[in-house]
C-alpha positions in Angstrom: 3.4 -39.3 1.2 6.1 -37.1 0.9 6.1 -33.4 -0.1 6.8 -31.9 -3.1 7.7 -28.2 -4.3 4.2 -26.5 -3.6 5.4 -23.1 -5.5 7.8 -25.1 -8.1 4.7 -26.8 -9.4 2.7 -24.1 -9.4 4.7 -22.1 -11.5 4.9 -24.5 -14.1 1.0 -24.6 -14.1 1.0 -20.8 -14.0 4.1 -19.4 -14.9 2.2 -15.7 -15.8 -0.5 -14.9 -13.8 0.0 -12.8 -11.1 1.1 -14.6 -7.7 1.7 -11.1 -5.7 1.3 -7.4 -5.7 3.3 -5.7 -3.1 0.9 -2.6 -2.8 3.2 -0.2 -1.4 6.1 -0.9 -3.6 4.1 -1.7 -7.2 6.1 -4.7 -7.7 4.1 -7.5 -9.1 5.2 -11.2 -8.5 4.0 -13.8 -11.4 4.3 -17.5 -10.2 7.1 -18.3 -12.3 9.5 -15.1 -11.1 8.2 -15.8 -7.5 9.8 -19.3 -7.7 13.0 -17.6 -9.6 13.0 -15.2 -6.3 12.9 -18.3 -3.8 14.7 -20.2 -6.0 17.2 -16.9 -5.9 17.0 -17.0 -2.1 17.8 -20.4 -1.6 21.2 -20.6 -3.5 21.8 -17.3 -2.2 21.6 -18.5 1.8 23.4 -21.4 0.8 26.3 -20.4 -0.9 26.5 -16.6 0.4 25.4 -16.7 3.4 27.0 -20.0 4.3 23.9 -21.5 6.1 22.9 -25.2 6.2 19.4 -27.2 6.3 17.8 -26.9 9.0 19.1 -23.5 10.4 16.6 -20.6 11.2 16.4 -17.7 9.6 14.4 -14.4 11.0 12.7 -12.1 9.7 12.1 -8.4 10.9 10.0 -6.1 8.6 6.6 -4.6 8.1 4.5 -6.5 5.2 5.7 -7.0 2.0 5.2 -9.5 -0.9 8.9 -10.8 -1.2 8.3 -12.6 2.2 6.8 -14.8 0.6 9.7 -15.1 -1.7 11.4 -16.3 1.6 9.2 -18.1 3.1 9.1 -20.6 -0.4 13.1 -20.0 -0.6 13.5 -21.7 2.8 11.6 -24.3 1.6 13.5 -25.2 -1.3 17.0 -25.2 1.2 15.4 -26.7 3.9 16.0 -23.7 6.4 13.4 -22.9 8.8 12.1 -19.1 8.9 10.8 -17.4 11.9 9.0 -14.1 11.1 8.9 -11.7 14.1 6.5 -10.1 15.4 8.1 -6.4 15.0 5.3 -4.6 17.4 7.8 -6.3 20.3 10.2 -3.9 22.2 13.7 -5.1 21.3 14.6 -7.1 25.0 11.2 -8.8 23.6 12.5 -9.6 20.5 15.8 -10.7 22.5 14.6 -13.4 24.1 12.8 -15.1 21.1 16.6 -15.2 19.4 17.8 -16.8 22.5 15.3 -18.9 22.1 15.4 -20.1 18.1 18.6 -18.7 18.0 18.7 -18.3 14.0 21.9 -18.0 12.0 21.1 -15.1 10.0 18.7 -12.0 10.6 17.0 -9.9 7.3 15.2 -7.2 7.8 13.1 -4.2 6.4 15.1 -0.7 6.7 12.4 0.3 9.0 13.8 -1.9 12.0 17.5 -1.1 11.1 18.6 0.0 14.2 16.9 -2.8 16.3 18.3 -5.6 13.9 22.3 -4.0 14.4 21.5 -3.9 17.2 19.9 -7.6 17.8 22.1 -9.1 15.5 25.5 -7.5 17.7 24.4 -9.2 20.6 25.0 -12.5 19.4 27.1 -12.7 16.2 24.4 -13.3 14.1 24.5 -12.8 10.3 22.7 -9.1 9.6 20.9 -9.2 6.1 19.6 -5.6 4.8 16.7 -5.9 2.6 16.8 -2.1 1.3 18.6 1.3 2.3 21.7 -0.1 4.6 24.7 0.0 2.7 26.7 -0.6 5.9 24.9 -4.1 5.9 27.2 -7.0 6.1 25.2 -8.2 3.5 22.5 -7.2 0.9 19.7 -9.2 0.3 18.8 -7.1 -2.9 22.3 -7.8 -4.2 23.2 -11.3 -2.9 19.5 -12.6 -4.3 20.7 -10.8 -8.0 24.0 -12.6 -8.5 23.0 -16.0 -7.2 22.4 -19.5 -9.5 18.9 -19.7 -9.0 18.2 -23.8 -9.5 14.5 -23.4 -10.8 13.8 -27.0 -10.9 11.1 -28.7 -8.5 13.3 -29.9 -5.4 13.7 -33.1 -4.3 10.6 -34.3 -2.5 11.0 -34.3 1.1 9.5 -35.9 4.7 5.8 -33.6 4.5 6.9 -33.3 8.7 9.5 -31.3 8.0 9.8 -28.2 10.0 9.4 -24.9 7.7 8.6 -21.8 9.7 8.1 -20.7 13.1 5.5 -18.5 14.7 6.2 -17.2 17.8 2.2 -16.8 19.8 2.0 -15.8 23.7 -0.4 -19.1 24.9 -1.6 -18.4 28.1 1.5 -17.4 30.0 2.2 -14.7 28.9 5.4 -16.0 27.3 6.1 -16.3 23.7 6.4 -20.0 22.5 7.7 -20.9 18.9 5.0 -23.2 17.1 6.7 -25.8 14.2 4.6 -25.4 11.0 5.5 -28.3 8.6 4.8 -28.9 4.9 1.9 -30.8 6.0 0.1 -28.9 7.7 0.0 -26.0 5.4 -1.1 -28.8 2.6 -3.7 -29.3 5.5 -4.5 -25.6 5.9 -5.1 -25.4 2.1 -7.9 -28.8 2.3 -9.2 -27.1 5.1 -9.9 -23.5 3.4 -10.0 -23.6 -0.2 -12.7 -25.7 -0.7 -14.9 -24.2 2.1 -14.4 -20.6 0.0 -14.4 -22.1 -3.4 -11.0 -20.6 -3.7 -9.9 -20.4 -7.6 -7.3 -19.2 -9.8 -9.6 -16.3 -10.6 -9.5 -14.9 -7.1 -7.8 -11.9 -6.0 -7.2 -11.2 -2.0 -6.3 -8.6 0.0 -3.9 -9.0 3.1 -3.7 -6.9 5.6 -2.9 -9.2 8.2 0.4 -8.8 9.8 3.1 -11.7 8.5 4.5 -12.7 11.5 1.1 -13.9 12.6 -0.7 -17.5 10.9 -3.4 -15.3 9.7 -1.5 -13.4 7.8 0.3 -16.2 5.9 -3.1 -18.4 6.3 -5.4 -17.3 6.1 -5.8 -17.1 2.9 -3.0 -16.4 1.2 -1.1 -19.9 1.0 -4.1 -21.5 0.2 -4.7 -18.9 -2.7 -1.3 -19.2 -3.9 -1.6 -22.7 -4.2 -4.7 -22.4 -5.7 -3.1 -20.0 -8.4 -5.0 -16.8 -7.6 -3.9 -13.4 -6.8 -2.4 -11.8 -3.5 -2.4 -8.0 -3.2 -0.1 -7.5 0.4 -0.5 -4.4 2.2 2.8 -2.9 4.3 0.0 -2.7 7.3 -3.9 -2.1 7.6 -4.8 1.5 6.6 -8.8 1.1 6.5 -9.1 4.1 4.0 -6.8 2.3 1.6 -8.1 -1.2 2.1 -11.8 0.2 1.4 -10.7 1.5 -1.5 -8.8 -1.7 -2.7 -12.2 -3.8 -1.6 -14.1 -1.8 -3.3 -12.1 -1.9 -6.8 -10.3 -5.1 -6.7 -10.7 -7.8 -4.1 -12.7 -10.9 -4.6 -12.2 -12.5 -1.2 -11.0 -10.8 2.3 -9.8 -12.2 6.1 -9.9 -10.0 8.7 -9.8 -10.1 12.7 -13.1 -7.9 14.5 -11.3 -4.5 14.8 -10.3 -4.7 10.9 -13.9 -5.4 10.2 -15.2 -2.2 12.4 -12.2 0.0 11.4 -13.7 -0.2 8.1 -17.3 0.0 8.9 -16.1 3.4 10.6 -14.9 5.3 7.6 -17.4 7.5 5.8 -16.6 6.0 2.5 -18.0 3.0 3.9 -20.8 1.6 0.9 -21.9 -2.0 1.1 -23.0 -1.9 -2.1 -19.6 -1.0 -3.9 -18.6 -3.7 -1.9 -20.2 -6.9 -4.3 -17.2 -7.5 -5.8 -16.3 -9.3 -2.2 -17.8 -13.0 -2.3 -16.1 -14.0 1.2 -15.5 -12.3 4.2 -13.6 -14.0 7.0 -13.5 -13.3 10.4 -11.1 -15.0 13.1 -9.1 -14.5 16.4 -12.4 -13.3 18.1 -16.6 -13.7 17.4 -17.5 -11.0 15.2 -20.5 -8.8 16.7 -23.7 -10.1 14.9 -24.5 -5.7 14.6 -21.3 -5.8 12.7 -22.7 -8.2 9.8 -25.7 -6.4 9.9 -24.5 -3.3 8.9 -22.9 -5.0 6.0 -26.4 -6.3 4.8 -28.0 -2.9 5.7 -25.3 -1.5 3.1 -26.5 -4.0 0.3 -23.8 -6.1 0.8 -24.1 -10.0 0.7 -21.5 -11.3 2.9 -20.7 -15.0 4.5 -18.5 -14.7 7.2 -16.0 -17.4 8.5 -15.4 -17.1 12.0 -12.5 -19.1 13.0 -11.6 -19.6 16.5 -11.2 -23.0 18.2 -14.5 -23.9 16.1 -15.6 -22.7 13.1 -18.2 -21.7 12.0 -20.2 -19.3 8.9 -22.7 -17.1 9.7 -24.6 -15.5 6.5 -26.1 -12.0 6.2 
């Protein structure tokens, strides 16, 4: 079977709901202008920034809902991206260039220095997404005065590699994991039905993007469900509560996300019934942690996802 254009079709299914909501920014992304924007990126890296199928692209940047943008513009020119992790100090950061050694490097304002930096070490293409003038080029700009090609692309091998994630293992040194079209199509069988995902849903990510539970867990899968994603720059348990409480319909979190909010006095179980699904994964989540929630008044089934999954109801 091969793959198709997961966000082209979408968008023609739902061309205006919302896909995104970059909470920090206010900038909402509806299906069919987030596959403009990837469409944007994609004829942008092509003929701008000179790069070729199959050629990585990094990422360095805080949380924000145009990765996405990104992540579905590689897709549509076949280039691979490979989202740092940007808690890394910079001779971290070094070595997993060496190592995927991408062609061109965007990045967030807040990690200026580091990307001149990274990017001067090995004649690398430096792309600024906001607030570097000096830049030798500008996302923000180059992605305006593209030919965006809307049109589903050409259906493709579903092996194909489309981003790298860069995980420790058990050595202690980072190695680059190949995620393929396929196995995010798998990711989305896996999860969507299991949550009863719909178009109705709205989640809240506060997971970081350089990790799989941040792009994961559940936000492809929600994305290609047609729902709502509201992307936080990083976890700030007052603000998530507050977004929880007024707007989310479904939620992933690792065990410290899930006590960080427990800890804050505004914490109400009650306010929290607008949440049908709580996920849990990276560790077991403390059975006095679930309790609490159903002490609050809160009904909660919680995913946990480690090597085995498994639901535990409260």
């Amino acid at each position: 079977m091969d793959m198709f254009d997961l966000l082209g079709h979408r968008a023609r299914a739902t061309p205006d709901r919302v896909a995104l909501e970059d909470l920090a920014s206010g900038e909402r992304y509806t299906y069919a202008r987030l596959n403009e924007q990837a469409a944007r990126f994609a004829a942008a890296a092509i003929e701008q920034w000179s790069l070729v199928p199959g050629e990585r692209v990094a990422y360095l940047g805080h949380n924000r809902a145009e990765f996405f943008a990104m992540l579905f513009g590689c897709a549509k020119a076949g280039l691979i991206l490979v989202p740092l992790n940007w808690r890394l100090a910079q001779p971290e950061l070094s070595s997993l260039l060496d190592d995927c050694m991408p062609a061109a490097l965007i990045h967030g304002d807040e990690f200026r220095q580091a990307a001149t930096a990274l990017a001067a070490e090995r004649s690398v293409l430096r792309i600024a997404i906001d607030g570097d003038d000096h830049a030798p080029r500008r996302y923000t700009h180059d992605l305006a005065t593209a030919q965006p090609d809307t049109r589903p692309v050409t259906p493709r091998d579903p092996d194909t590699p489309w981003y790298l994630l860069y995980t420790a293992g058990t050595t202690g040194r980072p190695k680059g994991v190949i995620q393929t079209f396929r196995m995010m199509l798998a990711n989305y069988l896996n999860i969507a039905p299991a949550v009863g995902l719909t178009g109705e849903d709205v989640l809240l990510n506060v997971l970081p993007l350089f990790h799989t539970a941040g792009i994961n867990l559940y936000t492809t899968p929600l994305l290609l469900t047609g729902g709502t994603v509201l992307i936080a720059r990083q976890f700030d348990p007052r603000a998530a509560l507050d977004v929880l409480e007024r707007r989310a319909t479904v939620f992933f979190g690792v065990p410290a996300v899930y006590e960080a909010l427990l800890a804050q006095p505004a914490f109400e179980g009650a306010r929290l019934d607008g949440v049908r699904s709580w996920g849990c994964g990276g560790a077991a989540l403390a059975a006095p942690v679930t309790q609490r929630f159903a002490d609050h008044g809160s009904y909660c089934q919680i995913w946990c996802m480690r090597k085995e999954a498994r639901r535990l109801s409260c």
